[in-house]
Structures are given as C-alpha cells and as structure tokens.
N, C-alpha and C positions, 0 to 999 in steps of 0.2 A: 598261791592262795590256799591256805587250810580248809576243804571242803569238810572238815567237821566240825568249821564255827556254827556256832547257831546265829539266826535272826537277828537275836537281841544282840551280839556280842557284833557283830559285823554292821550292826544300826549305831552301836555304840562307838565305835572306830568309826566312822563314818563321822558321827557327829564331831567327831574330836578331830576330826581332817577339817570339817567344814571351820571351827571354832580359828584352828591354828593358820587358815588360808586368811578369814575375814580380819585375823588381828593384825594383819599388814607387815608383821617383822619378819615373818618367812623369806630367804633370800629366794630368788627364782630358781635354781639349779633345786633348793628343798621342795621349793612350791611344785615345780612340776613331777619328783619322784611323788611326794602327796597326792597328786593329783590322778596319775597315775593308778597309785592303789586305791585313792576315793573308786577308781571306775572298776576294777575289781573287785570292791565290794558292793559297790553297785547290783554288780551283775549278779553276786552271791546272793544279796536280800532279791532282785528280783528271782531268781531261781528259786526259793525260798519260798515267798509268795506265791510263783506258781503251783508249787506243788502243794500248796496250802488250799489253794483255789481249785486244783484237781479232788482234792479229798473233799471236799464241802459240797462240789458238783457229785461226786458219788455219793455221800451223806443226802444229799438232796434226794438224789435218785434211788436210793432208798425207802427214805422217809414216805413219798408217794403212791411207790409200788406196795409198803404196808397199807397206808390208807385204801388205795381202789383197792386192794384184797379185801380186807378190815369192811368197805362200804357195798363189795358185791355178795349178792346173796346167794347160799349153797342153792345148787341145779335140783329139782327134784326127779329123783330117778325111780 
C-alpha cells in the first residue's frame, strides 16, 4: 500500500473496488485480491481520518485557549 495516497485517491479506489465487487462479474479468486486491497485502503482513509481528527482537536484546543486569554482580564499590579 502507497502511504503517500491521499484520502481522496484511496476514497476513490475504494469506490471502484465497492463498484466492480456489487456488479457480480468478478470471479472469486478477483473478488477476494479486491477485497483484500478494499481493506487496505480502508485502513489508509481510516489512518487518514485520524490524523485529520488529531489536528481539529488541536485546532480546537487552540481556538479556546485564544478565547479564555482574549476574555481574562490583565491583573492589576
């Protein structure tokens, strides 16, 4: 498996795995290497995802930490 497909590219194989398994002319010996790499890239978009989901939780946790700064008020000294 090419870990430098993107998302979209290994969404897009995917689809076209799911396409050539649902149209029934696959023989089984094809059907099962297909099946195979479906779960391969599977696991690529979800690895994908995750790290998509890690950055959004730090974006978040960001975003936050500007606000309560931004909403506390300087100490007077």
């Amino acid at each position: 498996m090419n870990d430098e497909m993107t998302f979209e590219q290994a969404r897009s194989e995917l689809e076209e795995i799911v396409r050539r398994l649902e149209d029934g002319q696959t023989s089984l010996g094809d059907a099962l290497k297909l099946w195979e790499r479906a779960e391969q890239l599977h696991e690529l978009c979800r690895a994908r995802l995750d790290q998509a989901e890690e950055r959004v939780a730090v974006l978040l946790a960001r975003m936050a930490e500007s606000r309560a700064a931004a909403a506390t008020p300087p100490s007077a000294e």
